[in-house]
C-alpha positions in Angstrom: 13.5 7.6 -19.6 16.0 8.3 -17.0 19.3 9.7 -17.7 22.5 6.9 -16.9 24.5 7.2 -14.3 27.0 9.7 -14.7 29.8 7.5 -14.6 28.1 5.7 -18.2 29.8 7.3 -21.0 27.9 8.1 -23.9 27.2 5.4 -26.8 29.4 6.6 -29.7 30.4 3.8 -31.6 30.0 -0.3 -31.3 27.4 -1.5 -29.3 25.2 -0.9 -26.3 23.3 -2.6 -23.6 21.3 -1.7 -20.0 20.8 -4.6 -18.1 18.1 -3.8 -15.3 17.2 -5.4 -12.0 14.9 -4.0 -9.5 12.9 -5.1 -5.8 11.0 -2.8 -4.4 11.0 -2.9 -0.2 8.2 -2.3 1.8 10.0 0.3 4.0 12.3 3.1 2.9 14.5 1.2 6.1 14.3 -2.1 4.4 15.2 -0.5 1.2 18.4 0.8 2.9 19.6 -2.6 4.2 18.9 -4.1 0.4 21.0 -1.0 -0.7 24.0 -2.0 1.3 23.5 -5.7 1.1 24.0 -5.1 -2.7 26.9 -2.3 -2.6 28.7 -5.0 -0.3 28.0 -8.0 -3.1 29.0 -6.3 -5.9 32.7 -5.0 -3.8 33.0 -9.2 -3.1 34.0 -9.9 -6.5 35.2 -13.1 -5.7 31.7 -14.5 -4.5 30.1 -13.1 -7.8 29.1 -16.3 -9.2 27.9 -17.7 -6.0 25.6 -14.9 -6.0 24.2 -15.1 -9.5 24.5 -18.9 -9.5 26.6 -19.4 -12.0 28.6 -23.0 -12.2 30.4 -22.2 -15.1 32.0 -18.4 -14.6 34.4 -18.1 -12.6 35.2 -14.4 -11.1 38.7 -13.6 -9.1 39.6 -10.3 -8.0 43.6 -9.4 -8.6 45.3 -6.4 -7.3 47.1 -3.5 -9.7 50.1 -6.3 -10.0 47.6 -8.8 -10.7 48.3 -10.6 -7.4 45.2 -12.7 -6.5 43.4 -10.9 -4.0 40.6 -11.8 -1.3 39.1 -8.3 -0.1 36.3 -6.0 -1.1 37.2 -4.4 -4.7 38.9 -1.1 -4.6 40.1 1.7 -7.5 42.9 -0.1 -9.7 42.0 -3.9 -8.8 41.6 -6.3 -11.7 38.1 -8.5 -11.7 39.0 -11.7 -14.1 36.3 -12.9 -15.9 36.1 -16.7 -17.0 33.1 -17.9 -18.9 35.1 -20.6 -20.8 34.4 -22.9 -17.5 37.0 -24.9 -15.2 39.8 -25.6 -15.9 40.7 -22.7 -18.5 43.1 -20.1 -16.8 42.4 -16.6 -16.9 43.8 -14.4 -19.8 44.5 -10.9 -20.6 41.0 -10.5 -22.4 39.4 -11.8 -19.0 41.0 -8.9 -17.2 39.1 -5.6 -16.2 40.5 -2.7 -14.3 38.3 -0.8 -11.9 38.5 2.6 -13.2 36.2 4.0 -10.9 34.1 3.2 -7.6 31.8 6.3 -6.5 29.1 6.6 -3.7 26.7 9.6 -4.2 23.6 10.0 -1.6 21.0 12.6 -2.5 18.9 13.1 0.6 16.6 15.7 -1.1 15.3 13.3 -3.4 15.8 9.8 -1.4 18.0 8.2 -3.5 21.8 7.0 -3.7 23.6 5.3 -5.8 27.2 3.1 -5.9 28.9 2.6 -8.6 31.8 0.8 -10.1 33.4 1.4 -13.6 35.8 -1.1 -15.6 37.3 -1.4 -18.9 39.1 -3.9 -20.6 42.9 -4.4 -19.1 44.6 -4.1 -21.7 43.1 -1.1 -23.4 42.7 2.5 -22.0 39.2 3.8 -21.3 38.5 7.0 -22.8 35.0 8.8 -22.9 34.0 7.0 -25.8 35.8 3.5 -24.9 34.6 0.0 -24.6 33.5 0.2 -20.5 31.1 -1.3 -18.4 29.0 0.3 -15.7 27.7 -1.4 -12.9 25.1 0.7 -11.0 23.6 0.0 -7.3 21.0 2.7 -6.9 18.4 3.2 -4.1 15.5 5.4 -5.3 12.5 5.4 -2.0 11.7 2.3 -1.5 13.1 0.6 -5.0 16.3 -0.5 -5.0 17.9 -1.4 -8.4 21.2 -3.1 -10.2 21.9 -2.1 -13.1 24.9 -2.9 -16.0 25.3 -0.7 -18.6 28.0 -1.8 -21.2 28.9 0.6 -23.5 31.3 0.4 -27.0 32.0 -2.6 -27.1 33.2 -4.0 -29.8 30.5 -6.3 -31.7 31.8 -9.9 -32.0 30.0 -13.0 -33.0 30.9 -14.4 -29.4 27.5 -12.6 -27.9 29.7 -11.8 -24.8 29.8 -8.4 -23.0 32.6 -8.3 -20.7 33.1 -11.5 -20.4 29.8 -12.9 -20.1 26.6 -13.4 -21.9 23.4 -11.5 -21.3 21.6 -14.2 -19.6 24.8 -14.3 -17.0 25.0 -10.3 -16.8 21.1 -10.6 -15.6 21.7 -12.9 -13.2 24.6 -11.5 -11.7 22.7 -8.4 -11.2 19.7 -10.1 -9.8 21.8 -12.2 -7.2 23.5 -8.6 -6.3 20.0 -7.8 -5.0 18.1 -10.8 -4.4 20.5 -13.1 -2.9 20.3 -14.6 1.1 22.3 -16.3 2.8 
């Protein structure tokens, strides 16, 4: 099994989950341009359920004043997360901060990853706090998404961040898979 991404922190209490997408290109070129297709999705927060076709999430990104905002994500945003459908405002527990967004490239192997980090606004992440881990990786020719939630606190809502399993999947699928 291969080792998270180093931005994952370890399991140490609550729960767990790795949600995995993959397409595999013909050409390592082709698997470059899925690559940053992908990186490009996942920093257009706002368009998020567009891309996983969701109808009833709704996905706004906010600045570090929680000002609506309509650019790519960047380190200190807010991603808002409703799942209760229209017409419900956002809420505190809907709120995420981007903790971390990191591009690695390892040419000596062919692969390179982008990832982003968030954690619940109104709590501080630590190394063994309730995060999740979105992962864009490019490995040859396969290209992957990935969400890794960690510590989360188990609830009998089903919900990681937000949103159900069924929703995390497709989100990371459209991140890949969707065209215009």
């Amino acid at each position: 099994m291969q080792q998270p991404h180093y931005l994952v922190p370890a399991h140490t209490d609550g729960a767990e989950i790795d949600i995995t997408h993959s397409l595999q290109a013909d050409l390592v070129e082709e698997a470059e341009d899925l690559f940053v297709d992908a990186k490009n999705r996942l920093l257009d927060v706002t368009h998020w359920a567009r891309y996983a076709g969701l109808a009833d999430v709704r996905f706004a990104l906010a600045d570090g004043h929680r000002h609506t905002a309509t650019r790519k994500a960047r380190r200190g945003d807010h991603i808002l997360i409703d799942g209760r459908g229209p017409g419900q405002p956002y809420n505190e527990y809907d709120a995420y901060t981007i903790e971390a967004l990191e591009y690695d490239d390892y040419p000596d192997t062919g692969m390179e990853t982008f990832a982003i980090r968030i954690h619940p606004s109104d709590r501080v992440a630590t190394d063994n706090g309730d995060t999740a881990t979105i992962v864009i990786q490019r490995n040859g020719i396969k290209v992957s998404a990935i969400y890794h939630g960690r510590n989360s606190p188990t609830g009998s809502d089903g919900l990681w961040h937000g949103m159900s399993n069924t929703e995390w999947e497709a989100l990371m699928r459209g991140l890949i898979e969707y065209f215009d």
